[in-house]
C-alpha positions as CSV (number, residue, x, y, z in Angstrom):
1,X,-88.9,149.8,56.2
2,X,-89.6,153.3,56.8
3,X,-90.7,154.1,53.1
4,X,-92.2,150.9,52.8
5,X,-94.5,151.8,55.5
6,X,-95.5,155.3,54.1
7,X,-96.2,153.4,50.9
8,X,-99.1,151.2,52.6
9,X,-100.4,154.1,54.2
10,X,-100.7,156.4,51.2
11,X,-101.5,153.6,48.7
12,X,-104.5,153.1,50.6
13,X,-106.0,156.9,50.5
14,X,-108.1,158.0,47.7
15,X,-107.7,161.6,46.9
16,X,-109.9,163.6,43.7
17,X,-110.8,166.7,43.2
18,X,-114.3,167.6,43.2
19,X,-116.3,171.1,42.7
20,X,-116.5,172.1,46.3
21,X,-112.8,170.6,47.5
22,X,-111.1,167.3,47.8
23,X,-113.2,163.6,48.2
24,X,-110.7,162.0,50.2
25,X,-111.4,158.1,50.8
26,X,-109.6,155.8,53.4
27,X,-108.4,152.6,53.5
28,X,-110.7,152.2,56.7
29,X,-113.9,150.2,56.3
30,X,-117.6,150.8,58.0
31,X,-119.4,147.6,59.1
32,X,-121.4,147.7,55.7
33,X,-118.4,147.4,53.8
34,X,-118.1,150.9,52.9
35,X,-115.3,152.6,53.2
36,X,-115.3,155.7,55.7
37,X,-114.8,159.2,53.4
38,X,-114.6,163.0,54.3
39,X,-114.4,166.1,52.4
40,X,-111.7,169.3,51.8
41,X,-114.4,171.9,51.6
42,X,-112.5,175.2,50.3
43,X,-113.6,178.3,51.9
44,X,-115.4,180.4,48.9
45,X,-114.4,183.7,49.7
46,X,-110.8,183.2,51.5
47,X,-108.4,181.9,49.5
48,X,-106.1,179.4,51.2
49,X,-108.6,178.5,53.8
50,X,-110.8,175.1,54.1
51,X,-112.6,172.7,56.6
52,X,-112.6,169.3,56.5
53,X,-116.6,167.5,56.6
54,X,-117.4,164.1,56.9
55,X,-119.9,162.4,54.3
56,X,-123.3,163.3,55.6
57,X,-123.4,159.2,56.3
58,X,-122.1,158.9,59.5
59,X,-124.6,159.8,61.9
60,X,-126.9,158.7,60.3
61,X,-125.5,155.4,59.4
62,X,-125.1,154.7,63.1
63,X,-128.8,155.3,64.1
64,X,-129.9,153.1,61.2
65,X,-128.0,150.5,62.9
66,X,-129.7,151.2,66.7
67,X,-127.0,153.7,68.0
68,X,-129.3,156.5,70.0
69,X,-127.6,159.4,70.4
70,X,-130.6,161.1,72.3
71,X,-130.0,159.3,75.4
72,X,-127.6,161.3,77.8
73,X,-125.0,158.4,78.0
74,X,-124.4,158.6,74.7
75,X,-125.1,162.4,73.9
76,X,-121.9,162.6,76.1
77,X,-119.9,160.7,74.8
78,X,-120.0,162.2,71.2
79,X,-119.5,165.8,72.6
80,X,-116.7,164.8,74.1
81,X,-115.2,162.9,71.3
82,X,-115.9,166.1,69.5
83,X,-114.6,168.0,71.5
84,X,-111.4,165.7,71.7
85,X,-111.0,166.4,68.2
86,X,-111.9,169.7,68.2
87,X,-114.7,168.8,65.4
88,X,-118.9,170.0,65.5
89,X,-121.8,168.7,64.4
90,X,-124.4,170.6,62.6
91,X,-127.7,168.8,63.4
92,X,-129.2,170.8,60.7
93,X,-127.0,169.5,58.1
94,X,-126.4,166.4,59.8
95,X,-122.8,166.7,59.2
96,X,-119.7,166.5,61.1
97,X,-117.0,169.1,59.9
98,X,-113.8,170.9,61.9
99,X,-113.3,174.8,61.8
100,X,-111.5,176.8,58.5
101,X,-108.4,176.5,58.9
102,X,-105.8,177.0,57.1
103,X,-104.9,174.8,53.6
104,X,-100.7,174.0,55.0
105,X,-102.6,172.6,58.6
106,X,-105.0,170.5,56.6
107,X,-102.8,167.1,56.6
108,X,-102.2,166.7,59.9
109,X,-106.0,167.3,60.5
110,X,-107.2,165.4,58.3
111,X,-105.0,162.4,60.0
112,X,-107.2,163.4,63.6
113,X,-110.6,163.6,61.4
114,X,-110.3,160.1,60.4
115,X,-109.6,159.3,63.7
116,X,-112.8,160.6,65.0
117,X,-114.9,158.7,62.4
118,X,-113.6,155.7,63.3
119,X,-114.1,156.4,66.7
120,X,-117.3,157.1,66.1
121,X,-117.9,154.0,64.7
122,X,-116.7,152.3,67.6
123,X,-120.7,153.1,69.2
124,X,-121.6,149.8,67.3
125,X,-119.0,147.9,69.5
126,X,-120.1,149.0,72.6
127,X,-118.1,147.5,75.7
128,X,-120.2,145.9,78.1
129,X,-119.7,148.5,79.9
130,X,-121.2,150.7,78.1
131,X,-123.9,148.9,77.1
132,X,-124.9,148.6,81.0
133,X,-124.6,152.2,81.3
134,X,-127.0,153.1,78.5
135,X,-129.3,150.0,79.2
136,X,-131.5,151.9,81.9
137,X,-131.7,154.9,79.6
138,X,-133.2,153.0,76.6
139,X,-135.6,151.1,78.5
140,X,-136.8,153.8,80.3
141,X,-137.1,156.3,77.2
142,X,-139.1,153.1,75.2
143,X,-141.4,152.4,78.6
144,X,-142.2,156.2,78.5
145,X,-142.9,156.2,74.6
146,X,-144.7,153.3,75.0
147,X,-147.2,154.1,77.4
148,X,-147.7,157.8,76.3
149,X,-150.7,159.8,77.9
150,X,-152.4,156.4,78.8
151,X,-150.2,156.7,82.8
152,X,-148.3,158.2,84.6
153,X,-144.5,157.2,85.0
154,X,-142.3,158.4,87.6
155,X,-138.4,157.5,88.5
156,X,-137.1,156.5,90.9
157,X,-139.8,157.6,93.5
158,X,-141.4,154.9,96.2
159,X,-144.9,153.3,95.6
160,X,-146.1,154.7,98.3
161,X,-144.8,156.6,101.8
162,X,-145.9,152.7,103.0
163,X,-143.7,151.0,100.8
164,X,-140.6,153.3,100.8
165,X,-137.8,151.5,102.0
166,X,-137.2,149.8,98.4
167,X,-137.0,152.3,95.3
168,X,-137.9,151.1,91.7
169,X,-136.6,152.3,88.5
170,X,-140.1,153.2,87.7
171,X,-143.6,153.5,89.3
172,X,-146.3,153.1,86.8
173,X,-149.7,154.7,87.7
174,X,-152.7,154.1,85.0
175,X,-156.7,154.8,86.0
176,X,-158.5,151.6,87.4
177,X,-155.4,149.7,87.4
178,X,-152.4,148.4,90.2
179,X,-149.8,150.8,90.2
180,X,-146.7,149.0,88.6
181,X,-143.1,149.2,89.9
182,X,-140.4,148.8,87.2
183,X,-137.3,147.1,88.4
184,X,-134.3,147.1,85.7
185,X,-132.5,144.4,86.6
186,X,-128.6,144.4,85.9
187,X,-127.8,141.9,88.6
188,X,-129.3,139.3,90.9
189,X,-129.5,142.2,93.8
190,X,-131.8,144.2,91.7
191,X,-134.1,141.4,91.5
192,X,-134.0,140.4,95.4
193,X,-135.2,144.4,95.8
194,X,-138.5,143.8,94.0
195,X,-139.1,140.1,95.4
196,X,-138.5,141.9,99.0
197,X,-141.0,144.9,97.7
198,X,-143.5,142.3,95.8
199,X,-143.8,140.7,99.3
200,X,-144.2,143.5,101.8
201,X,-146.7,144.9,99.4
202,X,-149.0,141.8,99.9
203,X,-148.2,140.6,103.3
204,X,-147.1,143.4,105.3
205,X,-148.8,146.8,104.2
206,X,-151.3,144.7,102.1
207,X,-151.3,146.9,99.3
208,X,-152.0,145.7,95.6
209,X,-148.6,146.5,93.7
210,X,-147.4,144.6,90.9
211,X,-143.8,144.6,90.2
212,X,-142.1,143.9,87.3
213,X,-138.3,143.1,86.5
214,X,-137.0,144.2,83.3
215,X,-133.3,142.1,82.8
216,X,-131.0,142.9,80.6
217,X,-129.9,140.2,79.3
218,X,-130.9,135.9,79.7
219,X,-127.8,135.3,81.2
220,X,-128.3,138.2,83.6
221,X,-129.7,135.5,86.2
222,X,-128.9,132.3,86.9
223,X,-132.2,130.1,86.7
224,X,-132.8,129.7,90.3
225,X,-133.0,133.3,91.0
226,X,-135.4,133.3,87.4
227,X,-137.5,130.9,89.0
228,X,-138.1,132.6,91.7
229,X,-138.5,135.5,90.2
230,X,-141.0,133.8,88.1
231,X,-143.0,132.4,91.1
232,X,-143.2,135.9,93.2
233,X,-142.9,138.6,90.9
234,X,-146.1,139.9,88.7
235,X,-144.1,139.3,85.5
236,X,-140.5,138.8,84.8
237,X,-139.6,139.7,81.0
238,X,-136.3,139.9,79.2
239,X,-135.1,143.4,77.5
240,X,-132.2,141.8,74.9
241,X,-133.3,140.6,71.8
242,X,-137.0,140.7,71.9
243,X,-137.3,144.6,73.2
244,X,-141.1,144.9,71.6
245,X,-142.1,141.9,73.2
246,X,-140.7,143.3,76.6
247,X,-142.2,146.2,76.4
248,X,-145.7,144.5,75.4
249,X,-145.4,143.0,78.7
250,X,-144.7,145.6,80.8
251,X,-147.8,147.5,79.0
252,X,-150.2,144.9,79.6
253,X,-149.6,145.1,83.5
254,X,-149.7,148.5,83.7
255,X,-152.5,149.3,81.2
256,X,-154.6,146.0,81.0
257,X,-154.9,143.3,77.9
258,X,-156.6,145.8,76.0
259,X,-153.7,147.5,75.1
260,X,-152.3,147.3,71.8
261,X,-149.3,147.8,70.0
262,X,-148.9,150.9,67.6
């Protein structure tokens, strides 16, 4: 059993020389098909010493397929899986590659290298977790981008020292227009904050404010709290599946209907 085991295992790698080192290819597979490869990059000027580098496709494979590594949720999570595996990455080269080292420790590396890349693929299979974590962060960063010099956006601030008992995610402030209050709406609790805020605005401080909710997902409320939602809120848009849309939405209320999309 024992050497039939390190037969599948070995069977499966690809090893060739090329100019620089060693193309090493695993039996692993990215989501494309492809299969996940690194290098054996020999030091040029110290014999017996090398580095291991991935294939210059990895990070950028993963933002092709949405993964956004600039938001702080996720910028953390790859340092500390680099720094798990005691690996860089050089954003210059866009390249992920472990210290020289020397050639007799390169197995046993090269076993914890492939075990980075494949858990760095793993940021396409977010857990729900996850994906909650980072779903403020996106929204915000694309509501920001969005809007650009046309208003002002603020987080987590109150509308007003009148209306300050209820924070949103966002206050949206634009010349001429309502100032906008962002809710991003994970749960049903988020969205009773900005129907209770919607309402003292125009029945108790009388202040025009319209506030949006932002939900994650269509299943993040049941369709009783989406109906009234619908009926008290200034608009009520989904962020899953149809982000553009979403964020057309939010930049209509806060900028007017002659905004455009660019």
């Amino acid at each position: 059993m024992k050497e039939e085991l390190c037969r599948a295992f070995c069977n499966e790698i690809s090893v060739r020389e090329v100019p620089a080192g060693l193309s090493i290819r695993t039996p692993f597979q990215r989501s494309d098909g492809d299969a996940i490869s690194f290098y054996v990059m020999k030091a040029d000027t110290v014999p017996g010493i090398a580095r291991l580098e991935d294939d210059g496709e990895t990070i950028p494979y993963l933002e092709a397929c949405g993964v956004d590594f600039e938001t702080s949720t996720r910028q953390k999570a790859f340092q500390h899986l680099l720094n798990e595996y005691g690996a860089e990455h050089d954003a210059t080269e866009n390249v992920i590659r472990t210290p020289n080292m020397r050639e007799a420790d390169l197995p046993r590396a090269a076993l914890r290298f492939s075990a980075l890349l494949l858990r760095l693929y793993d940021f396409l299979l977010l857990t729900q977790e996850h994906v909650e974590s980072t779903f403020k962060e996106d929204a915000k960063k694309r509501i920001k981008e969005t809007l650009g010099p046309r208003a002002t956006v603020k987080e987590d601030v109150p509308v007003s020292p009148t209306l300050s008992e209820i924070i949103p995610d966002m206050v949206i402030t634009a010349e001429g227009r309502d100032p906008v209050a962002v809710f991003l709406a994970q749960s049903a609790v988020r969205i009773q904050d900005a129907i209770i805020l919607q309402l003292d605005a125009l029945y108790v401080v009388k202040q025009p404010v319209s506030v949006v909710a932002l939900v994650e997902t269509q299943t993040t409320l049941s369709r009783d709290m989406q109906r009234r939602a619908g009926n008290r809120l200034a608009a009520v848009t989904t962020w899953e599946g149809d982000q553009s849309a979403a964020l057309q939405r939010i930049e209509r209320e806060a900028i007017g209907a002659q905004a455009t999309r660019h």
